[in-house]
VEXLUMMI-897138 format. One record per residue (C-alpha): x, y, z. Coordinates in steps of 0.001 Angstrom, whole numbers, always signed. Layout:
N
       c1       c2       c3
        X        Y        Z
...
# end
This chain:
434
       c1       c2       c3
   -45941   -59295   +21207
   -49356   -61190   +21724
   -52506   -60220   +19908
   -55416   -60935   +22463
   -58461   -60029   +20899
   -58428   -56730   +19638
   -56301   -55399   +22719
   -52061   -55722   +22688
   -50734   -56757   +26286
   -47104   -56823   +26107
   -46229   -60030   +28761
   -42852   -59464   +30330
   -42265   -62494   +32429
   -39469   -61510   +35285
   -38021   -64779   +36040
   -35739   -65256   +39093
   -34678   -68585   +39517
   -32567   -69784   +42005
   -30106   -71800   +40966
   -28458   -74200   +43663
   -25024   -73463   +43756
   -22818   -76234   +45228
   -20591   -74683   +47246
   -17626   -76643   +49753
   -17706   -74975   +53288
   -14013   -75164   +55125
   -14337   -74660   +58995
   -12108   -72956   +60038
   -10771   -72973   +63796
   -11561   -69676   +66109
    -7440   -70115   +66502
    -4424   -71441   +64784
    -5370   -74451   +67172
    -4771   -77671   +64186
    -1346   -78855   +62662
    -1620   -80943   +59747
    +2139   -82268   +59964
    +3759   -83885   +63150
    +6058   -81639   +64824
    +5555   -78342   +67295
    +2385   -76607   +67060
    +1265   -73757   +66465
     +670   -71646   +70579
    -2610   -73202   +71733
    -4474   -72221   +74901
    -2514   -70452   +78049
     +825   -69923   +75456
    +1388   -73766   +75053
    +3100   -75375   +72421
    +2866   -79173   +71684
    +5719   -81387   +70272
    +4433   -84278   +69348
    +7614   -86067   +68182
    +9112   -85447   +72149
    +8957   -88197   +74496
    +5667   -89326   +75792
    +5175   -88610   +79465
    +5988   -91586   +81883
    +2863   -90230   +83642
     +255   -87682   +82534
    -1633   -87857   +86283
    +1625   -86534   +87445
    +2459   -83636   +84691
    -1165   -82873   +85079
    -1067   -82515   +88649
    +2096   -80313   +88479
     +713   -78194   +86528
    -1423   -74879   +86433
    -5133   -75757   +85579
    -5191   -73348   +82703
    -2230   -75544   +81243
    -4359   -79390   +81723
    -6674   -79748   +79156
    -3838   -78975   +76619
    -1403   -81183   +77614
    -3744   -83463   +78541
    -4769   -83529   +74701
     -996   -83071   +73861
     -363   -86530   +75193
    -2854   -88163   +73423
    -1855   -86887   +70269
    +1491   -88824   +70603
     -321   -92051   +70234
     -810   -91199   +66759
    -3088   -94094   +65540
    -4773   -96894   +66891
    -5251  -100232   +64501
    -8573  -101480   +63806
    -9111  -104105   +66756
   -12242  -105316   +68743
   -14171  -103316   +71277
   -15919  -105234   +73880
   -17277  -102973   +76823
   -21021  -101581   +78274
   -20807   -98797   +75631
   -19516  -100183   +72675
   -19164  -103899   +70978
   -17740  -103691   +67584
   -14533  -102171   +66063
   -12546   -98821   +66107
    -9910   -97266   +64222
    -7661   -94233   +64959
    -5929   -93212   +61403
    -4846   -89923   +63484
    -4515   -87596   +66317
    -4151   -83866   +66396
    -3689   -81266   +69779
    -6586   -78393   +69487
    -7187   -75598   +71688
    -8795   -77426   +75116
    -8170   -80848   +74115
    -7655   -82918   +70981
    -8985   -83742   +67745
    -9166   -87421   +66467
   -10018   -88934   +62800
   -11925   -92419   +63025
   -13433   -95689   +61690
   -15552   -97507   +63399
   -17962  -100995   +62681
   -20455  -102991   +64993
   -19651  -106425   +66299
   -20313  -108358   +62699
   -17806  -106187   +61119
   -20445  -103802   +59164
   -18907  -100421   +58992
   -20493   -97084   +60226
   -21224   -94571   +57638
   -21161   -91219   +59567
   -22585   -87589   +58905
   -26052   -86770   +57932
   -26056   -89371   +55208
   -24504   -91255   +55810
   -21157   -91309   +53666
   -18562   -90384   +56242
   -16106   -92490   +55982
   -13364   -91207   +58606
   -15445   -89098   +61524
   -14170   -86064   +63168
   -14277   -86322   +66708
   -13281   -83199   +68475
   -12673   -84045   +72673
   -12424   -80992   +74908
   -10395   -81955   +78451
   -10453   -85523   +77605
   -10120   -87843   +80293
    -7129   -90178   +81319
    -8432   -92453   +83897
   -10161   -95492   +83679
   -11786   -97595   +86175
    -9134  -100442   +87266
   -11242  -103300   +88069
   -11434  -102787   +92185
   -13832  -100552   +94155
   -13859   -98619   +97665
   -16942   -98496  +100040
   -18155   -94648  +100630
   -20725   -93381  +103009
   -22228   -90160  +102257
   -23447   -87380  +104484
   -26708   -89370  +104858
   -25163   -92692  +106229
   -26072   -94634  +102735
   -23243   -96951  +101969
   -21947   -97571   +98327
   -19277   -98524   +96365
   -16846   -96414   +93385
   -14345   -96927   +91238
   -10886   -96954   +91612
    -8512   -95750   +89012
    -5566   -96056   +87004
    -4184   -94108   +84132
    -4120   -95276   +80792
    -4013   -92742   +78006
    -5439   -95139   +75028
    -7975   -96854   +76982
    -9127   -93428   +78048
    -9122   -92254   +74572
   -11279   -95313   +73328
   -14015   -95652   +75735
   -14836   -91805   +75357
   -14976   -92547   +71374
   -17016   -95549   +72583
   -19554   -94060   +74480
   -19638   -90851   +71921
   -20067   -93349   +69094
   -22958   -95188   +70956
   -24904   -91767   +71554
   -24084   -90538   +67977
   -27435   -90031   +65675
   -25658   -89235   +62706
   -24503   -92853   +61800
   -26262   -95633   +59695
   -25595   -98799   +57832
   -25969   -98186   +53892
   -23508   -98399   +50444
   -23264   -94379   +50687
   -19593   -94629   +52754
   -17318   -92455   +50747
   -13682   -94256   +51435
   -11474   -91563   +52768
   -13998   -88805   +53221
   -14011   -86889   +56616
   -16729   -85707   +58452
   -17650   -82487   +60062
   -16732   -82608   +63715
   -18369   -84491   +66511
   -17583   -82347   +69941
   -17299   -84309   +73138
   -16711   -81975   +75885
   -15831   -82983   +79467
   -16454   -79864   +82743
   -13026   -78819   +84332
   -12752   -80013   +87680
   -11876   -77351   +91117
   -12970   -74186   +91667
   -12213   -72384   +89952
   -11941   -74042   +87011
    -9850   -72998   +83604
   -13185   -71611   +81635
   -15714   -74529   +83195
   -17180   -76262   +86323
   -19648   -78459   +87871
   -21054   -79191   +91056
   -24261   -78751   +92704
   -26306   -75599   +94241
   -29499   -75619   +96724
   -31391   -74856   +99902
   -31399   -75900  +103170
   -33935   -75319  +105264
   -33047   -75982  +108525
   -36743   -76116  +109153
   -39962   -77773  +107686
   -41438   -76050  +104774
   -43740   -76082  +101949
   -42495   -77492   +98315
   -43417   -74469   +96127
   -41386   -72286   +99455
   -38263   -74408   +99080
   -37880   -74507   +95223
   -38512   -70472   +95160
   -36181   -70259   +98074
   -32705   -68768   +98318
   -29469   -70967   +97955
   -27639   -71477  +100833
   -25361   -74636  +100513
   -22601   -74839   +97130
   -20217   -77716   +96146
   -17848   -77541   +93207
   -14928   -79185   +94415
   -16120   -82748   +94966
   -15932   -85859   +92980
   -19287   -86675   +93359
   -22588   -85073   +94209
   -26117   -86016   +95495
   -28033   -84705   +92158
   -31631   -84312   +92141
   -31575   -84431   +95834
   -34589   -84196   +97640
   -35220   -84808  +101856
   -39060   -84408  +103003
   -38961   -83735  +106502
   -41025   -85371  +109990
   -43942   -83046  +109050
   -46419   -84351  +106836
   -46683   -82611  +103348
   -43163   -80347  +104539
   -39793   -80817  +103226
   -35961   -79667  +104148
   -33614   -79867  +101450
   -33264   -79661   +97039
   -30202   -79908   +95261
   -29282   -79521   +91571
   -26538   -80339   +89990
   -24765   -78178   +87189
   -22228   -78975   +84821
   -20849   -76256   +82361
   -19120   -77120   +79409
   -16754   -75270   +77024
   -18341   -75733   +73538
   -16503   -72480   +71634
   -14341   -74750   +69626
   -17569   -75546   +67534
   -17410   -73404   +64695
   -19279   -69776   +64785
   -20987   -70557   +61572
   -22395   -74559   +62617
   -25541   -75324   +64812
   -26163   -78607   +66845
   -28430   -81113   +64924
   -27983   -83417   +67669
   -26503   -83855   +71109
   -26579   -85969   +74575
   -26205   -84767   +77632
   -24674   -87930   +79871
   -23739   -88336   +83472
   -22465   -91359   +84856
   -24651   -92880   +87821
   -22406   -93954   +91151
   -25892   -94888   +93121
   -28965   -94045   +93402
   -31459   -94100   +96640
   -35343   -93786   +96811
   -35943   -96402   +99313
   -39284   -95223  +100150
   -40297   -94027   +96533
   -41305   -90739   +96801
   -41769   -90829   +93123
   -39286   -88548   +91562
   -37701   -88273   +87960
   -34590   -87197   +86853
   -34671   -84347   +84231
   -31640   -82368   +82445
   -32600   -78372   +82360
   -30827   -75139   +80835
   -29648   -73043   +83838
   -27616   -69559   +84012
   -24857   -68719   +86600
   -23264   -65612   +87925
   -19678   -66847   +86439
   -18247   -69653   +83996
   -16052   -71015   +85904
   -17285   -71152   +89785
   -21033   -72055   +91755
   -22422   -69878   +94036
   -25295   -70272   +96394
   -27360   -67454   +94122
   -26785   -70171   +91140
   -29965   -71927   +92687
   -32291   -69341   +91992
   -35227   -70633   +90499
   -35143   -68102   +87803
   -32149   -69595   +86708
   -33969   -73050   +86776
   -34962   -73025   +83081
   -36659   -75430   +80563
   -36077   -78769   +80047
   -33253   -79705   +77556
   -34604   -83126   +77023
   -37631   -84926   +76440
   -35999   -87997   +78847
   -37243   -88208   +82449
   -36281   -91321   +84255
   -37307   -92246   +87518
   -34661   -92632   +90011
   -35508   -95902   +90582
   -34934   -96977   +87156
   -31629   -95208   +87074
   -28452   -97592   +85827
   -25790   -97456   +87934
   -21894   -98237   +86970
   -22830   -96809   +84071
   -23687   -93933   +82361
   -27134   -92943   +81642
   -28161   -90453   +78701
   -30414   -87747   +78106
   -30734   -86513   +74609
   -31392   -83190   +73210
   -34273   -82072   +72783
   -34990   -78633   +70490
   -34753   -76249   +73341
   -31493   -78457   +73947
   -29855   -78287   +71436
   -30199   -74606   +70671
   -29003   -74355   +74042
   -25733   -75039   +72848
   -23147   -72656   +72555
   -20828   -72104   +69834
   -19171   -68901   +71126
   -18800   -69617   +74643
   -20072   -72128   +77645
   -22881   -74100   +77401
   -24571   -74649   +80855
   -27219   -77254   +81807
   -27934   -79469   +85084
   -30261   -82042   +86559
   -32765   -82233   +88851
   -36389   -83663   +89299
   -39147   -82823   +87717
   -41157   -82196   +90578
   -38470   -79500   +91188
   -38076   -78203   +87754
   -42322   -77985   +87517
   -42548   -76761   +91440
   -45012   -79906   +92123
   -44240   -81552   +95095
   -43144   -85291   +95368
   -45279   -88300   +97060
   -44039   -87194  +100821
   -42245   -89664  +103049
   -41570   -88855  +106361
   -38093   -88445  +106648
   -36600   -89608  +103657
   -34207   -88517  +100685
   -34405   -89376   +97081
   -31354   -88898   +95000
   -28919   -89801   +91825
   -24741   -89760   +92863
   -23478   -88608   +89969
   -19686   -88272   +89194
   -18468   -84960   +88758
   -15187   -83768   +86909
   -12123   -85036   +88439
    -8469   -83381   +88444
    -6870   -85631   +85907
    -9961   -86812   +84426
   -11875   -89863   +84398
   -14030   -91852   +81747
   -17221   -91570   +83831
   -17031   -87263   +84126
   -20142   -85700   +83004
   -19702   -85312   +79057
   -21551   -83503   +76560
   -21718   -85134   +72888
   -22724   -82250   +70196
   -23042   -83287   +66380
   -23102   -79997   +64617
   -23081   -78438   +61190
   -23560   -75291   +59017
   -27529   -74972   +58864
   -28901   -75241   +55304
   -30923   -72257   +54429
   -34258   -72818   +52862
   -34342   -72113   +49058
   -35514   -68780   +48149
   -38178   -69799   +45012
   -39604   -66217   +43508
   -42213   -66540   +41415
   -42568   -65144   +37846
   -44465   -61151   +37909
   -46027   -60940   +35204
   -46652   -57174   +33650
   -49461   -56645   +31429
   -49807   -53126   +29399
   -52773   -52136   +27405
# end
């Protein structure tokens, strides 16, 4: 009791204070898809079981081929998982120059799940996770890929007449394996150079996801959607128009496709591509923090520069796992997912070229289900009309998702984590009686 002058307040101070608990938080998987010992696992996806200690395949193209496409991505990551580990030893390609390590391998649900090191070219080792004190990384790989490119090329012509050359390729399991960790590591924003590493401590999960190639596909697909005119139009009339023309079966598509027709200030054709990716094996409870959103550039023609820029958007379709026509509706042509727009001219080709996430990007992502986004140009995805050239097409060829899976499908790299909730600070009431 406090004598304040001649009047008696009583002062009852309600403190709450928030203490900050430390707390560990154990993702779990949606399903019993992780085994922490070799041997069978536990029934993944479409009622498979993986036996790691069984014979490796003499070919994966071939059991992959041979089997049902609700089946491939988990024997696909089945296979992989036999490898085991990979010793440290030197990376040298367009995506990566240093040095990776694969301590293990495990088959998930879609794909497979891979613990690794990794250090730059002067043998300074990555620290991963937000600061940095990951030792051993978590890379999670949803329909990996199989195929790499084999040195040796074939000439295509497409629709249009343009000439250009792609990849051949051969299967190789490993190689596979390490240039997707190669290209996820180069995209990764969650890795620095400091004292923090933590030896032996593993990180919360990096998801690299991959589309599923046909039509349909297992619970993803890509391809492209647009409008063909068949007559000479207006630019804000053929991006609000109707789809008429659908492709999710080929290996590669014209994205961000545009022809102007004979007419001056008219036009004939718009494509988009779309790519949908399964992203449910992220945990319910995580978020993205970061992500890229890659596709791999065959060729690229804008002979006459009619000034267009390649953009990544959100989109919605009628169905996960096919394209229809309806699918290039402009309402479903929604807001950019990155900040990146490149100009088609200043596309790489051979190689594949990036577009981070942005914030509408990365909350975007999915963590229940598919996570759906495509490119186009930003003329398109603003409804302003290009520079017009009579007669001519701009456009990106892109690789889409192939049966076996190759290192250059589109891919999808998603560093995620359980969002931190802001502290709660109440502030003392104070009561004072008379």
């Amino acid at each position: 009791m406090l004598k304040l002058g001649n009047k008696t307040k009583w002062i009852i101070p309600l403190l709450i204070v928030g203490a900050t608990a430390l707390s560990v938080l154990i993702s779990v998987e949606k399903s019993p898809a992780v085994f922490e010992s070799p041997g069978i696992s536990p029934l993944l996806g479409a009622g498979y079981q993986c036996d790691i200690n069984s014979p490796k395949e003499v070919s994966v193209k071939n059991l992959v081929l041979s089997s049902l496409p609700s089946e491939r991505p988990y024997k696909k990551g089945c296979e992989m998982a036999k490898i085991g580990s990979v010793a440290k030893h030197k990376r040298a390609d367009q995506y990566f120059d240093g040095y990776i390590q694969i301590v293990e391998m495990v088959p998930i649900n879609g794909g497979v799940e891979v613990f690794a090191r990794a250090w730059d070219s002067t043998g300074k080792q990555y620290g991963f996770g937000k600061d940095g004190s990951v030792d051993l990384e978590r890379f999670r790989i949803i329909n990996p890929p199989i195929m790499v490119p084999d040195g040796t090329k074939t000439s295509f012509t497409n629709e249009f007449g343009q000439s250009h050359l792609r990849n051949n390729f051969k299967e190789d399991v490993q190689e596979a394996m390490l240039q997707s960790l190669g290209h996820t590591i180069l995209v990764k924003q969650q890795k620095f150079f400091n004292s923090n590493i933590i030896t032996g401590k593993r990180g919360d999960t990096t998801t690299t996801a991959y589309p599923d190639a046909g039509s349909p596909g297992t619970t993803s697909v890509d391809g492209y959607v647009g409008h063909n005119s068949g007559a000479n139009i207006s630019w804000t009339t053929l991006v609000n128009a109707a789809g008429n023309v659908v492709d999710a079966v080929s290996t590669n598509s014209l994205c961000a496709f545009t022809q102007a027709s004979a007419d001056s200030g008219l036009y004939n054709q718009i494509r988009r591509c779309i790519t949908l990716f399964d992203t449910s094996s992220i945990p319910d409870n995580e978020a993205a923090d970061s992500g890229t959103y890659s596709g791999y550039v065959e060729a690229k023609d804008d002979v006459t520069d009619m000034n267009t820029t390649v953009v990544a958007f959100k989109t919605t379709t009628a169905a996960n796992t096919t394209l229809a026509a309806g699918d290039y509706s402009s309402s479903k042509l929604g807001a950019l997912v990155s900040d990146t727009a490149t100009d088609i001219t200043s596309l790489t080709t051979g190689a594949y070229n990036d577009w981070p996430l942005n914030a509408a990007g990365k909350t975007n992502v999915s963590v229940t289900g598919i996570t759906k986004m495509g490119w186009t140009t930003a003329q398109d995805q603003a409804d302003s009309a290009p520079t017009w050239q009579a007669n001519s097409t701009t456009d990106a060829t892109i690789s889409m998702a192939d049966t076996a899976g190759t290192t250059q499908d589109p891919k999808l790299v998603v560093e995620s984590s359980v969002p931190v909730a802001a502290p709660v600070i109440s502030k003392p009431l104070i009561f004072f009686t008379q």
